[in-house]
N, C-alpha and C positions, 0 to 999 in steps of 0.2 A: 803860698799863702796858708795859713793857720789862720784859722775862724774859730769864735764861738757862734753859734746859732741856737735863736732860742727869741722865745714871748714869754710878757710878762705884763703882768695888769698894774694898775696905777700904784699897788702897793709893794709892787716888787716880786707877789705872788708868781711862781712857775709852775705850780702842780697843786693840785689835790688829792691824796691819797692815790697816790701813783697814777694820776691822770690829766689831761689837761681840765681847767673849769671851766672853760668856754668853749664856744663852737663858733670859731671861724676857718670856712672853707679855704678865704684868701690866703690865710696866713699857711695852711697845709699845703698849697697849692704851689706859693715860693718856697716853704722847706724844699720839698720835691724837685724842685728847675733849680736852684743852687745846688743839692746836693747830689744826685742822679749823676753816677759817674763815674762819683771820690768817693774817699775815704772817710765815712763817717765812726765819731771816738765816744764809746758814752761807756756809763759804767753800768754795773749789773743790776742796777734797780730799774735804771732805763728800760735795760733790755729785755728785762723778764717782763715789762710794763707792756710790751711792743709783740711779745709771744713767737717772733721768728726776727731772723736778722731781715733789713732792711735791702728788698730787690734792687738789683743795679748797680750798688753799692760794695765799698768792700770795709766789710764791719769788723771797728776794732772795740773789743772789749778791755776796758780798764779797771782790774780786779786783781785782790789778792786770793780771792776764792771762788773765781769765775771758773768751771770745769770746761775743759777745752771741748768742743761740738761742730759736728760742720757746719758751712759757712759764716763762722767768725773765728776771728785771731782775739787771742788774749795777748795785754802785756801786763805785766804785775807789778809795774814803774812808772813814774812820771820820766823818767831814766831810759827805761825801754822802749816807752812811748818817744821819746826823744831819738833813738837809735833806729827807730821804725821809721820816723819823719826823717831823720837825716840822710838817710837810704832810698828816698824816694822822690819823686819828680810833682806827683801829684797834691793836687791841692788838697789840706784836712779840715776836717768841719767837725766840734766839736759841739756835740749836741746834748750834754747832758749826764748825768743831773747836774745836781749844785755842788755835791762832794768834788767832782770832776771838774769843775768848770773852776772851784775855789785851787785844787792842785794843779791847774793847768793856766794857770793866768799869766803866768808869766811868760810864758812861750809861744802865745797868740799876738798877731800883728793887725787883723782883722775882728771887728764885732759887727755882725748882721741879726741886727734885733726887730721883734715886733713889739711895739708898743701899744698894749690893747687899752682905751680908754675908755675902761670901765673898771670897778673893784666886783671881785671875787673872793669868795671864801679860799683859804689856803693854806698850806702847811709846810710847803717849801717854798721857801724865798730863794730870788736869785743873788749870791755874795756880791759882797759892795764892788764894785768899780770907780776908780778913780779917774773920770774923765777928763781932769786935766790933763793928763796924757795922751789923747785922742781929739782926735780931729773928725767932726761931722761932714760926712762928705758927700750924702744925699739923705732926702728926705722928704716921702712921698705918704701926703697923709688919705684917708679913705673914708668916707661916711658908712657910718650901716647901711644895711640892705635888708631886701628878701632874704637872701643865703647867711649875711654877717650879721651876728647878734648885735656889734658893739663896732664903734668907729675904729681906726685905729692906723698906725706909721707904720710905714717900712724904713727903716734905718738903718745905715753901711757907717761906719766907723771905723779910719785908719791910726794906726796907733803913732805918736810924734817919735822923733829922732831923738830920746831923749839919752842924755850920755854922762 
């Protein structure tokens, strides 16, 4: 499997100035139990956002000016990234940003999105998706809370056999 993973508020918003703009635990809490494992693929604004690679995980960096560091892999391709996946058994999970997720859409069969239902201020949008090529295949909604600022879905998405 190839995933994108990622939330995004009712406008599309993913980030604010290299951050998330909400605070829900839940939604950190599923990144973590999907991703905890694999192969997580983000690009170098991610991951300078994040200040260390991602425990548990084996962090791939997608960058043309990413300097190699321990514990993460660089590849400097959507090419190489492809040659990295082809070469391995594990599931990838591609978590970001939106440069990455726009060069990598084509080669994900899976979308595990949070849909936070609330608007936030923000600066990076997530690129469009064409979900008539996808099939909703669960969908589990959540009220705020104590801990959750703002209600919000968990959503799994498999991509159709389109040919």
């Amino acid at each position: 499997m190839i995933a994108f993973v990622w939330a995004e508020e009712l406008n599309g918003y993913i980030g604010n100035h290299g951050d998330l703009p909400w605070h829900l635990p839940a939604d950190m809490a599923r990144f973590k139990r999907v991703t905890i494992g694999h192969t997580v693929v983000m690009g170098k604004t991610t991951f300078n956002s994040m200040h260390r690679p991602l425990p548990k995980r084996r962090n791939v960096i997608l960058s043309t000016s990413m300097p190699v560091q321990d514990g993460i892999e660089v590849v400097r391709s959507v090419a190489e990234l492809q040659q990295l996946i082809d070469n391995t058994d594990d599931d990838i999970y591609i978590i970001g940003g939106a440069k990455v997720f726009e060069s990598t859409q084509a080669i994900v069969n899976c979308l595990i999105r949070t849909v936070i239902e609330k608007s936030y201020k923000g600066d990076t949008k997530m690129p469009p998706i064409d979900y008539h090529n996808w099939r909703l295949v669960k969908s589990d909604h959540f009220e705020a809370d104590e801990k959750n600022e703002a209600a919000y879905r968990f959503e799994t998405w498999c991509k159709l056999d389109v040919e």
